[in-house]
Residue frames relative to the residue before (quaternion, step in Angstrom):
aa qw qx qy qz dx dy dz
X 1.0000 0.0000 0.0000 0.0000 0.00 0.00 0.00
X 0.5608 -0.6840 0.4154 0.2123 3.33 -1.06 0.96
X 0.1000 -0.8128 0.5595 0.1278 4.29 0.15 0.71
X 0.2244 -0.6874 0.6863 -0.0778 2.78 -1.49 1.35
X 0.0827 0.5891 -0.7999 -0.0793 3.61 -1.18 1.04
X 0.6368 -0.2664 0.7181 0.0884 2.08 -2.64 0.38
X 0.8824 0.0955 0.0887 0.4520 3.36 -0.84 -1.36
X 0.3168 0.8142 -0.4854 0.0332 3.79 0.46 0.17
X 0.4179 -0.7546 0.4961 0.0988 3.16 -1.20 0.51
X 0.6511 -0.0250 -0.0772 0.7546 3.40 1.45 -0.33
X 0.1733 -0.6455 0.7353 -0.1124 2.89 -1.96 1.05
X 0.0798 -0.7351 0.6635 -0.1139 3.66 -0.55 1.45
X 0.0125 0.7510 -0.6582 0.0499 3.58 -0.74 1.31
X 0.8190 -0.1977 0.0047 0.5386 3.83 -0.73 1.21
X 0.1981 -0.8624 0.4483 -0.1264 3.36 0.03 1.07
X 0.4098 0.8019 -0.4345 -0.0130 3.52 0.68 0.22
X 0.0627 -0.7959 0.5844 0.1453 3.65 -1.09 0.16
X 0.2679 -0.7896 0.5518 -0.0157 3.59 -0.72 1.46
X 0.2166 0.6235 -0.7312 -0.1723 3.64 -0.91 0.02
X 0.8022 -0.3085 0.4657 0.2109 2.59 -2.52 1.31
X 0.0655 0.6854 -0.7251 -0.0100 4.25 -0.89 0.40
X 0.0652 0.7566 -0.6487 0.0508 3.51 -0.29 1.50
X 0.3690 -0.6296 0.6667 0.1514 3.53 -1.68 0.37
X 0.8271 0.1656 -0.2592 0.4704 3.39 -1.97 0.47
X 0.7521 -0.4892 0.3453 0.2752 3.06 -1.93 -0.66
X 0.4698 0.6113 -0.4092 0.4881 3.36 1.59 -0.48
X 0.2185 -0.7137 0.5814 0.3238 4.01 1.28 -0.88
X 0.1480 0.7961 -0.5439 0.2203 3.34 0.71 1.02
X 0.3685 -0.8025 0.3708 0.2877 3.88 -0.46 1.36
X 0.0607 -0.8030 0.5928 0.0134 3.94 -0.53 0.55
X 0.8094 -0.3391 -0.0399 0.4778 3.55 1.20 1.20
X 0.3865 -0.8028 0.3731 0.2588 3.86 -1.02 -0.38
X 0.2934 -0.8116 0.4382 0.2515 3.23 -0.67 0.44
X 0.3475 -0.8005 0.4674 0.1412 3.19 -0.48 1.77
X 0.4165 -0.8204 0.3915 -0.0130 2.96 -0.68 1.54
X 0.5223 0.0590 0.2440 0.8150 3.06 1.71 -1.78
X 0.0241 0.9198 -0.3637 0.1452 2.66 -1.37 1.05
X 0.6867 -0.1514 -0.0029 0.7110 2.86 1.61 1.14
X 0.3201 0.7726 -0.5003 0.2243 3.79 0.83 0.35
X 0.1589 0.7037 -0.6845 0.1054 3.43 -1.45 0.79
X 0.1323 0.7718 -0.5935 0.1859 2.94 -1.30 1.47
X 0.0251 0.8573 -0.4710 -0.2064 3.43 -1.18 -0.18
X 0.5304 -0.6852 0.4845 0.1200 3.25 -1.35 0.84
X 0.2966 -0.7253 0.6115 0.1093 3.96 -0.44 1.13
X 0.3965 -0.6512 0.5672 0.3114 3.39 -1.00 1.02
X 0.8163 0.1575 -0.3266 0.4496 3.28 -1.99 1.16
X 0.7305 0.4505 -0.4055 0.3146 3.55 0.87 0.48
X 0.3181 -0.7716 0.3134 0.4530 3.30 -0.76 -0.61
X 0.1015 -0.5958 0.7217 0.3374 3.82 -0.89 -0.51
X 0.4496 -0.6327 0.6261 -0.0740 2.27 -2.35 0.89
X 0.0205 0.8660 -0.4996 -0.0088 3.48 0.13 0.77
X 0.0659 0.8248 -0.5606 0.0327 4.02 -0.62 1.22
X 0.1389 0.7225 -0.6507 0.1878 3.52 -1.15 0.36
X 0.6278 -0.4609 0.4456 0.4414 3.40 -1.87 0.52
X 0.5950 -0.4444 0.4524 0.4938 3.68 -1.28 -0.78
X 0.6107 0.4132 -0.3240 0.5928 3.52 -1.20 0.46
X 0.6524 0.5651 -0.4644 0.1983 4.04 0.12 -0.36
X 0.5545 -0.5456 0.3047 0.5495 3.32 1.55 -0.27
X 0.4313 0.6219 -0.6340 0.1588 4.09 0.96 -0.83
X 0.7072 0.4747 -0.3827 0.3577 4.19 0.17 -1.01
X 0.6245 0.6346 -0.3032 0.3398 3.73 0.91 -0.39
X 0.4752 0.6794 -0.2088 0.5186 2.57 1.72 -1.63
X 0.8182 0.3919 -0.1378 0.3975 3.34 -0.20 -1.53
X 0.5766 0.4931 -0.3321 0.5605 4.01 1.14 -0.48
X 0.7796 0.3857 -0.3171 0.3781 3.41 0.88 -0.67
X 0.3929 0.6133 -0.5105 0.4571 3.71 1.72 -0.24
X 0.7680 0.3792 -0.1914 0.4793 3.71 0.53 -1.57
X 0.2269 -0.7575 0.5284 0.3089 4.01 1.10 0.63
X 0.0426 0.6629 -0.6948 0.2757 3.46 -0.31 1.90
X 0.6783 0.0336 -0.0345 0.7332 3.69 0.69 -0.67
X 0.5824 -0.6073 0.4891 0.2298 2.97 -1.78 1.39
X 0.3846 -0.6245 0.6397 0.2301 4.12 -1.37 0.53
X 0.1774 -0.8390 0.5131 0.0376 3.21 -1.02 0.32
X 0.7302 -0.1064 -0.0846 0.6696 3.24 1.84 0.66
X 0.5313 0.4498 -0.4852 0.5292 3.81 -1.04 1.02
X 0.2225 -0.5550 0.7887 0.1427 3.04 -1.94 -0.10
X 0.0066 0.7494 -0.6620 -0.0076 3.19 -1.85 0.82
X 0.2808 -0.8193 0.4976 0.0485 3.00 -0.33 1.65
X 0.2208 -0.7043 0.6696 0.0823 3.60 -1.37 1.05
X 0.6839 0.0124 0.1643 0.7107 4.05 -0.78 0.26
X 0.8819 -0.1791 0.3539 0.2549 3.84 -0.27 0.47
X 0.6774 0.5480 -0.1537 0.4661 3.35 1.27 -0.91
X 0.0500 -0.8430 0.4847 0.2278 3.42 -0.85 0.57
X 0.4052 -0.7914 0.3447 0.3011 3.28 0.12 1.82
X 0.6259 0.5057 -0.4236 0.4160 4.01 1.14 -1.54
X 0.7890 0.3720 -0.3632 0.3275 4.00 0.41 -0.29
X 0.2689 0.7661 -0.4250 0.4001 3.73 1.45 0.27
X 0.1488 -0.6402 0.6978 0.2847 3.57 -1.04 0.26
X 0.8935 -0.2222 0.1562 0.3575 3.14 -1.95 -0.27
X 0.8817 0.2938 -0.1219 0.3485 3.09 0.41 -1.15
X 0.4631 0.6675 -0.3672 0.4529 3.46 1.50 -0.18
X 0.6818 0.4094 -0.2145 0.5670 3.74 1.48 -0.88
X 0.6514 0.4707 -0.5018 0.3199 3.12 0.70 -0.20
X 0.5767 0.5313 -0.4555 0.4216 3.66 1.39 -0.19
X 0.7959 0.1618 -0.2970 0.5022 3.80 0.44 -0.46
X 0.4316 0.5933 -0.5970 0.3244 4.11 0.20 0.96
X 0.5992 0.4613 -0.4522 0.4729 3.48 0.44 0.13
X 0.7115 0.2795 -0.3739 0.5252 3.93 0.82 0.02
X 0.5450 0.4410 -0.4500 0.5532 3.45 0.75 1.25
X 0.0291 0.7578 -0.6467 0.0808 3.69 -0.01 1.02
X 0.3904 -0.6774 0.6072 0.1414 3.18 -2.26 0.10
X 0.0496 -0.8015 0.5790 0.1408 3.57 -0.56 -0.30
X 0.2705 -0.8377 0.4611 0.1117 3.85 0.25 1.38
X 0.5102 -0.6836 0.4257 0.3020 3.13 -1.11 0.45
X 0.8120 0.0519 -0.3048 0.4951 3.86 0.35 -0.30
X 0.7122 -0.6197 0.2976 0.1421 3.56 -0.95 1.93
X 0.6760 0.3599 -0.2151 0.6060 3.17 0.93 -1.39
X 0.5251 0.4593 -0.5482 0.4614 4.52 -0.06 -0.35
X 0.7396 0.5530 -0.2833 0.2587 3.42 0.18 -1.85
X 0.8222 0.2767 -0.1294 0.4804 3.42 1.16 -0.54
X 0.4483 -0.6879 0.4896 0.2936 3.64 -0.97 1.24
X 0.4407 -0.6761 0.5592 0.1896 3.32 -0.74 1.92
X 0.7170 0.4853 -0.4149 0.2798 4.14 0.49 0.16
X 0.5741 0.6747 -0.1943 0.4213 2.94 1.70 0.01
X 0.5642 -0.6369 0.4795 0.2146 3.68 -0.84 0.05
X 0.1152 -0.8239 0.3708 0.4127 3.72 0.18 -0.11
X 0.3817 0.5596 -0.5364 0.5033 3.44 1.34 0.84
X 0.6999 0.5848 -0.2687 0.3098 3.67 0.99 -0.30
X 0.8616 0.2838 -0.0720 0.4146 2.71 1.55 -1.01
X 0.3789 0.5619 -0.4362 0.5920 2.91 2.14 0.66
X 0.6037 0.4866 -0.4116 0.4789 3.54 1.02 -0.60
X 0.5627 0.5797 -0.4279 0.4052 4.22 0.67 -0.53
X 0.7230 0.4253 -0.2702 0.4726 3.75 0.44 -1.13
X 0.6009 0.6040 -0.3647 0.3756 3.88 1.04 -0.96
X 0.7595 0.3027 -0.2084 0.5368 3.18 0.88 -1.52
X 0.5934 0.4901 -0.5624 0.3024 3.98 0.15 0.43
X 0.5647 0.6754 -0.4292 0.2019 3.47 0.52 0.76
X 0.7000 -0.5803 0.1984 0.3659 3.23 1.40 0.79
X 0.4308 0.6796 -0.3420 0.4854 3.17 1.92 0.08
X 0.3899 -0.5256 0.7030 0.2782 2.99 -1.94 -0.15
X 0.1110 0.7668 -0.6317 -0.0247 3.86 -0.69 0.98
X 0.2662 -0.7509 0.4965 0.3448 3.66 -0.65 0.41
X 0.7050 -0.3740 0.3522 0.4889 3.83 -0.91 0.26
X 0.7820 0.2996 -0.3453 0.4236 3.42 0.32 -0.91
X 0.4821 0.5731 -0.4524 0.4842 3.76 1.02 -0.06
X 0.6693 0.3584 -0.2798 0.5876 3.40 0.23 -1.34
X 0.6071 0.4281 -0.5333 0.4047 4.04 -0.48 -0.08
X 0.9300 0.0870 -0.1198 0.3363 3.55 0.66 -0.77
X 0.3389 0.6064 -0.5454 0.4691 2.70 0.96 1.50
X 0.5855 0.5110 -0.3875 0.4959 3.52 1.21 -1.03
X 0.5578 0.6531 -0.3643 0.3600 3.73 1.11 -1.08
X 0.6613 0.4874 -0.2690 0.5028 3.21 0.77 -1.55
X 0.6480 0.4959 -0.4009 0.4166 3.99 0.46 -1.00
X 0.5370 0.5162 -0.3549 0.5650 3.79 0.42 -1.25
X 0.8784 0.2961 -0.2073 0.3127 3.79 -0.48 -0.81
X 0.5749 0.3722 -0.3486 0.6399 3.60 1.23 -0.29
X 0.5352 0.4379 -0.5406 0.4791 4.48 0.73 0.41
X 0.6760 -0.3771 0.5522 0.3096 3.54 0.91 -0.88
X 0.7767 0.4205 -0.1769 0.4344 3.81 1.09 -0.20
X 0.2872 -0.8122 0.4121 0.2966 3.53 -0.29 0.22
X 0.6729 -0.5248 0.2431 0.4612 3.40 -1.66 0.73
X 0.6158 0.6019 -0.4062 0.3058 3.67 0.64 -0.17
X 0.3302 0.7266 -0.4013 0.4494 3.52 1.76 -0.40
X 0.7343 0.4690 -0.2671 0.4117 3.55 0.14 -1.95
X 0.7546 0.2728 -0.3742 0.4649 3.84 0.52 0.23
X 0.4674 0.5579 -0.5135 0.4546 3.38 0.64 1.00
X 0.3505 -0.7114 0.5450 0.2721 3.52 -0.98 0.53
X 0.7555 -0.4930 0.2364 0.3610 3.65 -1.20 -0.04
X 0.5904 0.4788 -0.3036 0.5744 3.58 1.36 -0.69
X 0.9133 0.1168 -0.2795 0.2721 3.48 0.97 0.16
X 0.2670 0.4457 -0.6133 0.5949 2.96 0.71 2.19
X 0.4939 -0.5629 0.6395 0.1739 3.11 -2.02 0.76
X 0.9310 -0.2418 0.0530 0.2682 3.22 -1.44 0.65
X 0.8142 0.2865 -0.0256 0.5044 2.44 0.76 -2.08
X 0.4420 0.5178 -0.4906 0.5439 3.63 0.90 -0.25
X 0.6131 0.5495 -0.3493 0.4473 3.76 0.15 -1.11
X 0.7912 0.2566 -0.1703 0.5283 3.60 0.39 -0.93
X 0.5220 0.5134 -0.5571 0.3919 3.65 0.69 0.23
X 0.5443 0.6556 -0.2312 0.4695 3.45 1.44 -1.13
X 0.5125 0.6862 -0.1868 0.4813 3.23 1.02 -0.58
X 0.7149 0.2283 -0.0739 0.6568 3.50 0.22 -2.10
X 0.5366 0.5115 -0.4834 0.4656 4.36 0.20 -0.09
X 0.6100 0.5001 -0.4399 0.4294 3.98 0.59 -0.84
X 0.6377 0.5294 -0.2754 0.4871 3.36 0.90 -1.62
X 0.7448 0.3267 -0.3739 0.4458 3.60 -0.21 -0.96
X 0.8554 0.2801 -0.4181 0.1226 3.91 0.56 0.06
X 0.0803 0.8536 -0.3012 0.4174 2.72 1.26 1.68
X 0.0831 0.7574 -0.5711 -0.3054 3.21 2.00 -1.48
X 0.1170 0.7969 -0.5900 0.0561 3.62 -0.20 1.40
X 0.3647 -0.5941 0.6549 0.2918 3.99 -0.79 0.57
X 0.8700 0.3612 -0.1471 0.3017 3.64 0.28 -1.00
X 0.2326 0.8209 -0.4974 -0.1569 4.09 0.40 0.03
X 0.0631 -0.7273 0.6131 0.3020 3.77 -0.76 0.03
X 0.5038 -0.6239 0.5969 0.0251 3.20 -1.43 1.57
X 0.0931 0.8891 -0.4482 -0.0044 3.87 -0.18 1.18
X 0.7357 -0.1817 0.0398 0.6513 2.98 0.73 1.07
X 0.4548 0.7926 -0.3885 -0.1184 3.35 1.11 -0.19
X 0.6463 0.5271 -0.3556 0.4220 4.14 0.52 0.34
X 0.4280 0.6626 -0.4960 0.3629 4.07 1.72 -0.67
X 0.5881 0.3598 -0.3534 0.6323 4.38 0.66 -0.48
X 0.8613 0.2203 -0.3628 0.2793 3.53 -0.63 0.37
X 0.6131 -0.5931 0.3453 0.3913 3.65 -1.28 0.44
X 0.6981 -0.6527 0.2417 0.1680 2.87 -1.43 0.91
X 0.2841 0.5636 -0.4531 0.6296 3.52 2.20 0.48
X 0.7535 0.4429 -0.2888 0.3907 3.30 -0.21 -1.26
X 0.7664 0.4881 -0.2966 0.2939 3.44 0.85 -0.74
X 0.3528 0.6741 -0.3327 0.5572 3.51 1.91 -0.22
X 0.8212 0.3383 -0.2069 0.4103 3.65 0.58 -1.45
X 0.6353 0.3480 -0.4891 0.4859 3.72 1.16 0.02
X 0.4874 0.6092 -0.4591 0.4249 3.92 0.72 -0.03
X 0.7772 0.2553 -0.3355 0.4671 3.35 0.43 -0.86
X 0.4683 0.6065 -0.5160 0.3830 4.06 0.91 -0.24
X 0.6677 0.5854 -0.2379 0.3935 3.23 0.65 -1.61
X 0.7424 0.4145 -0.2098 0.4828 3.88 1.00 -0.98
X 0.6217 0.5150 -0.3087 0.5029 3.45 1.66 -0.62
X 0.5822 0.6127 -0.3612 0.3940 3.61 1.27 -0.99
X 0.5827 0.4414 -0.1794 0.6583 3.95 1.10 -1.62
X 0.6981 0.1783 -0.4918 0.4889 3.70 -0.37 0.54
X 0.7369 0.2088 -0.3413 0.5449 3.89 -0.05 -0.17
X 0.8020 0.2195 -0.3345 0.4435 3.69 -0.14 0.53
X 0.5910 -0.6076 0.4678 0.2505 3.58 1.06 0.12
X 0.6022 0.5018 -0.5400 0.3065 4.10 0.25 -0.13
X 0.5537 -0.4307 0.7049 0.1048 2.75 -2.30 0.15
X 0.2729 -0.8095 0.5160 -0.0630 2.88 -1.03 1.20
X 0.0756 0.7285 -0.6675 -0.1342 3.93 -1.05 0.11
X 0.0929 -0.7385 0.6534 0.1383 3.63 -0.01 1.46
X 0.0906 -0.7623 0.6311 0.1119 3.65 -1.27 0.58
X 0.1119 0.8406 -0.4877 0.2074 3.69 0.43 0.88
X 0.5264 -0.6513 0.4926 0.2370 3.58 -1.66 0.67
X 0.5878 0.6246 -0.1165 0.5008 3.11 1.47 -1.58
X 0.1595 -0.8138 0.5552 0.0633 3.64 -0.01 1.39
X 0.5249 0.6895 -0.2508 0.4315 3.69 1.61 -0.31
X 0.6309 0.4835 -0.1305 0.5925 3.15 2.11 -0.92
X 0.7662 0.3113 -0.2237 0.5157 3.29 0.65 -0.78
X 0.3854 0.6121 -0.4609 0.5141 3.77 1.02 0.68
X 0.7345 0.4021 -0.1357 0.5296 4.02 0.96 -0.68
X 0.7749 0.3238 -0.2022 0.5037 3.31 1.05 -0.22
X 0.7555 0.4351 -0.1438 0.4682 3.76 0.95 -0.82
X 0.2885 -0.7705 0.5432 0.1673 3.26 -1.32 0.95
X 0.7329 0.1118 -0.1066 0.6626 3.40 1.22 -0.34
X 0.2736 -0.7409 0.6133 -0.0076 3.59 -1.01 1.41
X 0.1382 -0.7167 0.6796 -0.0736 3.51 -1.03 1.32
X 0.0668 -0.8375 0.5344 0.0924 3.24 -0.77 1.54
X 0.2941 -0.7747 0.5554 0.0700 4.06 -0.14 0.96
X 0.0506 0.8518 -0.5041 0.1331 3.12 -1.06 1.40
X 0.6919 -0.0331 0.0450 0.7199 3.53 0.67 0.66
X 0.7479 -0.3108 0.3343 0.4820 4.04 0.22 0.51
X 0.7848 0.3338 -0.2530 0.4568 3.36 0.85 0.11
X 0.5228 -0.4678 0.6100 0.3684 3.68 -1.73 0.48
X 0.0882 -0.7158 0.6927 0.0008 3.85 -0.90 0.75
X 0.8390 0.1130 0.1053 0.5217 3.83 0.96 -0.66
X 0.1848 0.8533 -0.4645 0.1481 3.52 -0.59 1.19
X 0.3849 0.8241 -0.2892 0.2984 3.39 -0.12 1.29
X 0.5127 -0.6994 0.1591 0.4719 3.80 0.07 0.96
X 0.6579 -0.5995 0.2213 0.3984 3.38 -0.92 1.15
X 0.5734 0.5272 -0.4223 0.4636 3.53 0.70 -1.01
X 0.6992 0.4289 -0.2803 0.4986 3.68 0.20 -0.82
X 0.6147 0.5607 -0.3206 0.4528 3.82 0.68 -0.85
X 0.7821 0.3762 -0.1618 0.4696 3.82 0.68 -1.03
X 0.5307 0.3781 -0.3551 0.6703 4.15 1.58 -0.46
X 0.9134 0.0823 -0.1100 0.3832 3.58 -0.46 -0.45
X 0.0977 0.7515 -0.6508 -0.0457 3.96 0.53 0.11
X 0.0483 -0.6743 0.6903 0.2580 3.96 -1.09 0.58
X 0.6294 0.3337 -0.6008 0.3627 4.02 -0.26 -0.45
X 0.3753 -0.7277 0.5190 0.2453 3.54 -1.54 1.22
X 0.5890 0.4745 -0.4831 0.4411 3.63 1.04 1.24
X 0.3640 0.4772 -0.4436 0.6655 3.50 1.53 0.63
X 0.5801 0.5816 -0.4160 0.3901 3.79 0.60 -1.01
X 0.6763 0.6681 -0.0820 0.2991 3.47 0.91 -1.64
X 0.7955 0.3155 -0.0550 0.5144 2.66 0.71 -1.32
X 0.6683 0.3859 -0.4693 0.4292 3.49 1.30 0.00
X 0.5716 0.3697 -0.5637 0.4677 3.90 0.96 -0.15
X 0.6006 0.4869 -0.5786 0.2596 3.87 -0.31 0.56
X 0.6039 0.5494 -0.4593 0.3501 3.47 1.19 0.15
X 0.5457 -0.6923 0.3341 0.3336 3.04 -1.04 1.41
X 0.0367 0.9083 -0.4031 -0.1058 3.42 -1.55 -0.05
X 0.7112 -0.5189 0.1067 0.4621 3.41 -0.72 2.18
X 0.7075 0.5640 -0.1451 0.4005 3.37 0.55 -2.06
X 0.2722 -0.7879 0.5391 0.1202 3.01 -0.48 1.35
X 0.4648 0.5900 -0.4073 0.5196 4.22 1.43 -0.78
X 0.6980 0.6058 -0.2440 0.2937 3.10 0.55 -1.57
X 0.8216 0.3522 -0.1639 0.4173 3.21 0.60 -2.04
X 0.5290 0.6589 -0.3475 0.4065 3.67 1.52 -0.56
X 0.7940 0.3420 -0.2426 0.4402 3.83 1.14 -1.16
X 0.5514 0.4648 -0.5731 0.3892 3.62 1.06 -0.06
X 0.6572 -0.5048 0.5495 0.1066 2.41 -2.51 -0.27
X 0.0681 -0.8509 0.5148 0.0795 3.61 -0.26 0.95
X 0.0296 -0.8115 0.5625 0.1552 3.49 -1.03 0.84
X 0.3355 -0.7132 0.6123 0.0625 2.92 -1.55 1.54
X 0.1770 -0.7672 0.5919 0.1723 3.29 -1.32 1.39
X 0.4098 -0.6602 0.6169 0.1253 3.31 -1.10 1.24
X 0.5290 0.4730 -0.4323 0.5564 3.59 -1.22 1.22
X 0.2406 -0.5795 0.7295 0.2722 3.40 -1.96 -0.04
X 0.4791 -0.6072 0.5091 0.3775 3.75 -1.39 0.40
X 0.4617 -0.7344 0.4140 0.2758 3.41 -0.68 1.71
X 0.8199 -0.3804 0.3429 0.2559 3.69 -1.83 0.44
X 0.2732 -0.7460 0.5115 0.3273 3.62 -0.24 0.40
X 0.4549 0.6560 -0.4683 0.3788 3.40 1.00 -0.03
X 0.7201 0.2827 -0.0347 0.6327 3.45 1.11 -1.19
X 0.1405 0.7333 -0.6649 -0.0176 3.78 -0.04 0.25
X 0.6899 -0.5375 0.3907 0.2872 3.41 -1.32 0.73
X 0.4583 -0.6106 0.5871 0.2693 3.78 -0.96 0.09
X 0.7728 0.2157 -0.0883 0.5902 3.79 -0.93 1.03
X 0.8194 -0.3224 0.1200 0.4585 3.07 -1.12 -0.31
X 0.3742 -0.7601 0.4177 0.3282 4.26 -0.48 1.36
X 0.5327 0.5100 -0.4296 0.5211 4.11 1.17 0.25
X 0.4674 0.6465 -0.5755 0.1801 3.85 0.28 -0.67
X 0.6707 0.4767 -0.4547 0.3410 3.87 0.53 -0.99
X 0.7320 0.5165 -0.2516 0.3662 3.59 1.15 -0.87
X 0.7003 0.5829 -0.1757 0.3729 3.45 1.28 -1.01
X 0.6369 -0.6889 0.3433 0.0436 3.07 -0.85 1.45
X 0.6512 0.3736 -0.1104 0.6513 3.14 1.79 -0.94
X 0.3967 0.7969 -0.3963 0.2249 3.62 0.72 0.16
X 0.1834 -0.8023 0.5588 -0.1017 3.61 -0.69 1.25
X 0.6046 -0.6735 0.2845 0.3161 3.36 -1.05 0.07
X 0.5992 0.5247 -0.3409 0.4995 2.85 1.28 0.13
X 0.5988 0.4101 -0.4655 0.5065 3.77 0.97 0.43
X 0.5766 0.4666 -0.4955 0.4520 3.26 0.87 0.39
X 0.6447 0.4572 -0.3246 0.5196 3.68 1.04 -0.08
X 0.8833 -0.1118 0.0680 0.4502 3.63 0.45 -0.91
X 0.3502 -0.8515 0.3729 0.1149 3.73 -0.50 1.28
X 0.6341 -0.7180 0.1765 0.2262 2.87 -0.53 2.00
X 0.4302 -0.7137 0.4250 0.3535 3.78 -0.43 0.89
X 0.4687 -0.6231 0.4968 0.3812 3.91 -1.19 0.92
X 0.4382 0.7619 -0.4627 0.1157 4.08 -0.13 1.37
């Protein structure tokens, strides 16, 4: 289905991202490996989107390339209007600090010599301001306690907090940015599944009292059912399915949205015993080589000859 915003805040038109696949020693190029691949979406302010897919589909690229971590190589992605991929250096460096991330494993994301009073206190003060010490003390204060943690946390280093504390530290860096934009990478698949209830609801409590926008990018279609208004399913580099979540989970039509929703697991044992599960048969083909037409035809059950020629428009 075709998404329409109103009020958006980001807008991604044909997104692609390629790396270069060279051979020998000369590094001589011998093709690319489509990474992304034509993506386009948008994102309503104060909501969220959901992005799901197997691994390898591109959803983390995608999201490195909103925050130009890895370079794009065709599209435009528009912030407030802006098109960050045509910005030079310094023109982003004024509006990249209201784009944040949240990484997926808590303990990498964070510099094990630091403090997390330190390193929430590093991102606060790079904003070109003057802050005095006692400002900056209680702002970091104020961050630590709107994640959920207390000032006594911020003198603990990373190896000695647990996950989730580790990742609350985490979403606090972001928020002291004052970011409009966060992208969510995966950010709860590394922690237990208590813990993972309690960063879902932070994350939903954080975007109602401060207003952001979200890109949750997650494996766990069970997760991103509680948190997302509009669900993007990604399949080989591409968007294959797009549509609000409630509507995405009663009626999916692409029969790889189908898939992936009878694999979520379920309590009910009547229940989980009388559905139907569909197994796709196959492996998901090489981005080096992506398929002509439609990038699921080798797997799909419903396939015809014409998805091998041309891939079916999202209406």
């Amino acid at each position: 289905m075709k998404q329409e915003c109103s009020n958006q805040i980001l807008e991604v038109e044909g997104l692609r991202v390629y790396f270069p696949l060279t051979k020998g020693i000369a590094k001589s190029q011998i093709g690319f490996v489509r990474a992304v691949d034509g993506i386009s979406f948008c994102v309503e302010r104060g909501k969220t989107l959901g992005i799901v897919g197997e691994s390898g589909c591109g959803k983390t690229t995608s999201s490195k390339a909103i925050l130009r971590m890895v370079d794009a190589c065709g599209g435009k992605i528009y912030f407030n209007g802006q098109n960050i991929l045509a910005m030079k250096t310094r023109e982003h460096n004024k509006i990249k600090r209201k784009i944040q991330m949240i990484f997926q494993d808590p303990y990498g994301s964070l510099d094990p010599r630091q403090t997390a009073y330190s390193i929430i206190r590093e991102t606060y003060i790079e904003d070109g301001q003057h802050h005095s010490a006692k400002e900056t003390k209680e702002r970091v204060t104020e961050l630590l306690n709107m994640v959920g943690l207390s000032e006594e946390i911020g003198a603990r280093y990373p190896h000695e907090m647990s996950g989730g504390q580790r990742q609350r530290v985490g979403i606090a860096r972001a928020l002291s940015c004052d970011p409009e934009l966060i992208i969510c990478d995966e950010p709860v698949s590394a922690l237990d599944v208590s813990i993972q209830a309690q960063i879902i609801n932070l994350l939903k409590s954080l975007q109602r009292d401060l207003g952001l926008t979200y890109v949750f990018i997650a494996h766990d279609l069970a997760v991103v059912r509680h948190i997302a208004d509009q669900v993007a399913v990604m399949y080989l580099g591409k968007i294959v399915e797009m549509m609000d979540s409630t509507e995405m989970y009663h009626n999916p039509a692409h029969p790889y949205s189908q898939a992936l929703l009878s694999a979520i697991p379920v309590v009910d044992y009547h229940m989980e015993k009388g559905r139907h599960r569909i197994v796709l048969e196959g492996e998901v083909p090489s981005p080096i080589h992506v398929p002509t037409g439609c990038p699921f035809h080798p797997r799909c059950r419903y396939a015809t000859d014409i998805c091998r020629e041309k891939a079916p428009e999202m209406e």
